[in-house]
N, C-alpha and C positions, 0 to 999 in steps of 0.2 A: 435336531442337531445330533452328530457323530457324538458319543462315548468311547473313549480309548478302555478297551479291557482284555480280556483273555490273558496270554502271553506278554501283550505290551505291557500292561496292568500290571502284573507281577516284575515287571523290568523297572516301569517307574516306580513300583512302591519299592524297588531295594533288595525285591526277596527273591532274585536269582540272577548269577552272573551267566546264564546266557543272554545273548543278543538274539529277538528276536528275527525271523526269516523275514515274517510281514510285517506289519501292522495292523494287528485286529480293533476293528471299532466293532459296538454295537448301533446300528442304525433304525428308523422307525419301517418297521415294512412296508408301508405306503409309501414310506419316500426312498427309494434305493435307486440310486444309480443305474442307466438301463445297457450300459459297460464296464466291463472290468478294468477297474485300475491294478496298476501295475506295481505288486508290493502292500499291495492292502487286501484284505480278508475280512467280508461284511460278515458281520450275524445279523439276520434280521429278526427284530423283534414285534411281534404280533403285539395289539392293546398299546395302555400309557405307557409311555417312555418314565415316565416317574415314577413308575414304583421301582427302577433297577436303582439301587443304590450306589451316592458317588460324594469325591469330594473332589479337592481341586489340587491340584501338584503343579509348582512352576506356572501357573496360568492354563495347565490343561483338565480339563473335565475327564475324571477316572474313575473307574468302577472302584468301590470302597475294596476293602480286603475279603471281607466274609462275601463279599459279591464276586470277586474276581473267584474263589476257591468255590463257590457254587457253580460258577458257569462253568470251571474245567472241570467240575467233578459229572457234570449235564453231558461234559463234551468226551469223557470217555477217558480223564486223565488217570494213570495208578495212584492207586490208594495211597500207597507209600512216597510220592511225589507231593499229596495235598498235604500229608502228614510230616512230612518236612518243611513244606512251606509256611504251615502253622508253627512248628516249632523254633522255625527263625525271627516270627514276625514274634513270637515271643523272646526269643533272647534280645530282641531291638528296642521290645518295652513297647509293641504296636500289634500284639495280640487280638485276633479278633474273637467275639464271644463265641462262645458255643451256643446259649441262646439266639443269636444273632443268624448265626449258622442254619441255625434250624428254620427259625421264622421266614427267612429269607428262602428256603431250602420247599418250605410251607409253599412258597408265593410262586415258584417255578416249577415245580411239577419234580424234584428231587428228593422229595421228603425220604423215601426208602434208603438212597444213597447215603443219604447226610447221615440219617443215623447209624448207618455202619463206621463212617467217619468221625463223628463226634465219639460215640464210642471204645475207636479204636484210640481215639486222643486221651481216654480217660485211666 
């Protein structure tokens, strides 16, 4: 089953007033779609779908916070973009850890990234 994350992910958790373009899911790579929809943007994800972290918003299945800022930090977002994001879900009192950050950081091949990010949050 679809994951909403990336860009949508940070729309439904609150931490930016853009509207996204698409709608990004993460989807399982064996199972993708064999046409492009129209307004949607897959990431396919190689291995378990369980280890991407998520919760639930309104009834939709969403990448957590520290999952959402690992995948755009994966996809090439500026520093100072993830570093604002961080800093809003803190003033909202829905900060995600920085161990969290990391560990998750660990599990997707970002580690090098994450720590300049965590870092720079410090």
């Amino acid at each position: 089953s679809a994951i909403v994350s990336y860009s949508t992910a940070l729309h439904l958790h609150d931490l930016t007033d853009d509207l996204p373009d698409v709608i990004e899911l993460i989807v399982p790579y064996q199972n993708t779609p064999k046409r492009r929809l129209d307004g949607v943007r897959l990431h396919r994800l190689r291995g378990n779908m369980r280890r991407v972290r998520t919760q639930t918003i309104d009834g939709i299945k969403v990448t957590t916070i520290e999952q959402t800022i690992i995948d755009l930090l994966r996809t090439g977002a500026p520093l100072s973009r993830l570093i604002e994001v961080f800093r809003l879900a803190q003033r909202k009192r829905s900060a995600p850890s920085r161990s969290g950050l990391t560990k998750i950081a660990a599990e997707f091949r970002a580690k090098g990234r994450a720590k300049v990010l965590v870092e720079a949050l410090l």
